[in-house]
C-alpha positions, 0 to 999 in steps of 0.5 A, a space after each residue: 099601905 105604901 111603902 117608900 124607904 127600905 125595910 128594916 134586917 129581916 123584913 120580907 120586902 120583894 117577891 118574884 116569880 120565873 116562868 116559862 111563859 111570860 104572856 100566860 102569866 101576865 095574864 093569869 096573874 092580871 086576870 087574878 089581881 088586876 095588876 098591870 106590868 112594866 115589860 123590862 128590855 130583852 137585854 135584862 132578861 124581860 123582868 117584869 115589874 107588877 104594878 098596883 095604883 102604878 107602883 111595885 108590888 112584885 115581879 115575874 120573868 121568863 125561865 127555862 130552868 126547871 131545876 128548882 121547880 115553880 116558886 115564888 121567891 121571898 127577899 129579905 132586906 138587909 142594910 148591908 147584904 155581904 154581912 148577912 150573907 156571912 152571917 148565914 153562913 156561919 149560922 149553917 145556911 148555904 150561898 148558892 148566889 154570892 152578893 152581886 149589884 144589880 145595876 143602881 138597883 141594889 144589892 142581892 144574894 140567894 142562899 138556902 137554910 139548914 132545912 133546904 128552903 131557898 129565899 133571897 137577900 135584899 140590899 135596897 137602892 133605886 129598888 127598895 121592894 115592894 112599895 105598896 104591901 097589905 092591901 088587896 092585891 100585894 104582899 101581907 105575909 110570908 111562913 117558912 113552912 117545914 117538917 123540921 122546924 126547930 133547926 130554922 128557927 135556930 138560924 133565922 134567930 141567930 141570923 137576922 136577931 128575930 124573936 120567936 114567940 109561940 101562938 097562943 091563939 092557935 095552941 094545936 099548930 106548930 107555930 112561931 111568930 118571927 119578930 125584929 127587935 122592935 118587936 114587929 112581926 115579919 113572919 111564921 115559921 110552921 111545922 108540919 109533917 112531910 113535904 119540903 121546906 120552903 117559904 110560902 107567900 100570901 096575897 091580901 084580896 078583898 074576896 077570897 071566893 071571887 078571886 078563885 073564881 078568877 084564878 080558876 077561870 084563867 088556868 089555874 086550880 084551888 081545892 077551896 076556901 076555908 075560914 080560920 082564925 086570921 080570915 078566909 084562905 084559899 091555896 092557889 097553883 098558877 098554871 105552871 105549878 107555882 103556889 101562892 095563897 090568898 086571904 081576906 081578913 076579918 074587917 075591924 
């Protein structure tokens, strides 16, 4: 699906990824999902766009901070990214990156939840995201996983006006669905034991199996795919360590 205006408050709208070498990754990440990439200049850090059909659906660029570990970040949009930021604030989130312009691009700020996952805030301009999302090779969703899942579903209610609706498809799993106001479901949170918190991101494919198969073959490692309720998943780590997940949906 294409997208071509800025997403409503909440929606996950942009994903990037920082490694410490962006040759390997533009090709694993290649090699995985055929996507070909616009090189940035030296002076911007050589952030990387991804393209599908020629048009963005994600970004990766070089880091030596090891800091945070290998993670793909989620941003949500935001019309106005200095409200939300207090918003976040006063909901008990923390601002480790206080709203800044990027260029004409648009407007951001990285902050972490009560429960320790970090994700970004995006205030769209030039850039309003990902513009292609829900097709083999981009975005289809994004799940806060955490041991403690009660305190996140409290903040991201309060900070971005979801709705939280139980699954009642799933009834054994600690899950809740994240809904605008118009009722559009942007997202999950699930609660499992142990581990960190932190925002997950999942990749549409046309076959689950065969692009394992590739991800392995170009460096990286997957215990498998399993079948579930939504659709063949497998848990994929990039050769730097970063995961991601990928699924085929059931046709019709």
């Amino acid at each position: 699906m294409d997208v071509d205006t800025n997403q409503p408050l909440g929606t996950p709208t942009w994903i990037d990824l920082g490694v410490p070498d962006l040759d390997r990754a533009l090709d694993f990440y290649g090699a995985v999902f055929g996507w070909e990439f616009s090189i940035g200049p030296e002076e911007y850090g050589r952030y990387t766009t991804c393209l599908l059909r020629g048009r963005r659906v994600a970004a990766i660029a070089p880091t030596t901070d090891e800091s945070a570990g290998r993670f793909w970040n989620v941003y949500l949009a935001t019309p106005d990214c200095d409200a939300t930021t207090e918003r976040t604030r006063r909901a008990g989130g923390t601002v480790l990156a206080e709203p800044d312009d990027v260029m004409t691009q648009g407007r951001m700020a990285l902050v972490r939840d009560p429960v320790g996952a970090q994700f970004g805030l995006w205030q769209g301009r030039d850039h309003i995201g990902c513009q292609v999302v829900d097709e083999p090779g981009s975005l289809v969703r994004n799940d806060l996983v955490t041991p403690d899942p009660e305190p996140a579903r409290a903040f991201y209610a309060a900070v971005f006006d979801f709705s939280l609706d139980r699954n009642d498809d799933m009834p054994e799993a600690n899950f809740t669905f994240l809904r605008r106001p118009d009722g559009h479901e942007v997202g999950g949170i699930m609660g499992t034991p142990g581990g960190a918190s932190a925002w997950s991101t999942t990749f549409e494919v046309a076959g689950t199996d065969e692009v394992v198969r590739r991800a392995v073959h170009a460096g990286g490692s997957c215990d498998g795919a399993t079948d579930f309720l939504y659709g063949r998943l497998a848990t994929i780590t990039d050769p730097f360590g970063a995961e991601f997940a990928v699924i085929t949906r059931p046709e019709g």
